[in-house]
N, C-alpha and C positions, 0 to 999 in steps of 0.2 A: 318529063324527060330527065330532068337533074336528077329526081328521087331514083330512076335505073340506072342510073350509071354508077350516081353514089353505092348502091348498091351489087351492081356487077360487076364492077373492081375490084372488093375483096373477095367475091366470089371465084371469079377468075383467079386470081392470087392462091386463094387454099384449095383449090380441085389444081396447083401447076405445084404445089407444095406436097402433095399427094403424090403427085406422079413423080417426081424426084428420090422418093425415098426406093431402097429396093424391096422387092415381093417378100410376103414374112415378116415385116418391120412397123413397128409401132413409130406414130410420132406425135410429142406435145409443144404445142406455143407455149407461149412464156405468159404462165399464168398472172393475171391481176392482184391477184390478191391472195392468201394463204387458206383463206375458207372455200374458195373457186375447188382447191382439189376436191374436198370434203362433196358438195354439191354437184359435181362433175361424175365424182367415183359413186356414188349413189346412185345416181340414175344410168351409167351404165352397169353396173348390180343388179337394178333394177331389169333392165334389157333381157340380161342373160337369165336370170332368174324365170322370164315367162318365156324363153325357148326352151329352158332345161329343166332337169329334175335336180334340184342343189344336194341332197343326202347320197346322191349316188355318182355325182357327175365331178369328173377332176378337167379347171380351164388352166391352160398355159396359155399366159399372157404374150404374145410376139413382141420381143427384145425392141427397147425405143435405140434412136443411131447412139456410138457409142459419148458424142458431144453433150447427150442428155437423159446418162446414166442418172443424174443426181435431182430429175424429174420430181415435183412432190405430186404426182397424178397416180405413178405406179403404185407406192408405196399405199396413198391411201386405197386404189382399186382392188388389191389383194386383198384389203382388211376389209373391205368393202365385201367382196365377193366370201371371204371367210366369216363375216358375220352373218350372211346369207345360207350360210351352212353348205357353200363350196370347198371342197381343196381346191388347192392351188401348187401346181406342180411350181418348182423354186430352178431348174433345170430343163433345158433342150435335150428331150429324151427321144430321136429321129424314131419314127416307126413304133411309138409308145400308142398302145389298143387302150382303146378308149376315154383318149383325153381329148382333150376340145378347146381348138386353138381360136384365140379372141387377137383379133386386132383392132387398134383403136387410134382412131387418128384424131387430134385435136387441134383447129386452127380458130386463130384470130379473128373475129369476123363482126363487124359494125361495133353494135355496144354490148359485144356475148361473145359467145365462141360457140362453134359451129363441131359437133362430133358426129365421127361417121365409123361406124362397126362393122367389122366382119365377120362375122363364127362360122367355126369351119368349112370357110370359102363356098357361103351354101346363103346363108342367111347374111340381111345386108338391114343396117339400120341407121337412120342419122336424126338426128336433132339437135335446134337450134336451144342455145337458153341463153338467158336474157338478163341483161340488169335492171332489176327493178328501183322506181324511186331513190329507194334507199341506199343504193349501188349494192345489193345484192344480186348472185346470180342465179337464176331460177328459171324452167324447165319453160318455153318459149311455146310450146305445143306437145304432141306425143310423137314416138318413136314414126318415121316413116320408116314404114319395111319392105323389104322385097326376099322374096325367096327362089334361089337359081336351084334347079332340077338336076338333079347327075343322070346322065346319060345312059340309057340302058344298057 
């Protein structure tokens, strides 16, 4: 009983964190440590990498609020995604063919942080990672995905 609640709290807490932000908008917690982005922007790299084809595929990142422009999550995700042999559109280009919009939400949650992805409002992934031992953070499980259908 203690172990759920312990655990439902911050669960509750980063899905109402979510919901506060507006549609289109990225959002990061305030990372632990400075290796966290490095570790974080990798494995969703990783994400995108096995929906997409990276030599042909250009992702726009959805804008985090403007209190956490100075994010170290984006900066590493870009080089993240561009070492993967993505572009990376740098600009909100409305109605730009063929780009592929990433949202990425990053919360607080127990002894990790909990990511939850969107690619073009189709595909849905989250996973937890994890401090190990050592207080590093490191991938808790693999990506849970869902994939939403466009309507005929």
């Amino acid at each position: 009983m203690i172990r759920s609640s312990r655990f439902g709290l911050p669960c509750l807490a980063a899905l109402l964190a979510g919901c506060a932000l507006e549609p289109g908008s990225s959002y990061v917690a305030q990372l632990q440590q400075p290796a966290d982005a490095e570790i974080l922007a990798d494995g969703i790299a990783g994400f995108v990498a096995i929906r997409l084809p990276a030599a042909s595929s250009t992702v726009e990142l959805d804008p985090t609020p403007s209190d956490q422009a100075g994010n170290s999550l984006t900066p590493a995700l870009t080089a993240a995604l561009r070492h993967r042999g993505f572009a990376v559109a740098e600009d909100r280009q409305p109605g730009s063919v063929g780009v592929h919009h990433l949202r990425y939400l990053v919360t607080s949650l127990d002894n990790g942080n909990l990511v939850r992805l969107t690619l073009d409002d189709g595909a849905e992934g989250s996973r937890f990672f994890v401090r190990n031992t050592a207080g590093e953070l490191q991938p808790g499980g693999p990506f849970m995905v869902t994939q939403t259908e466009a309507a005929p």
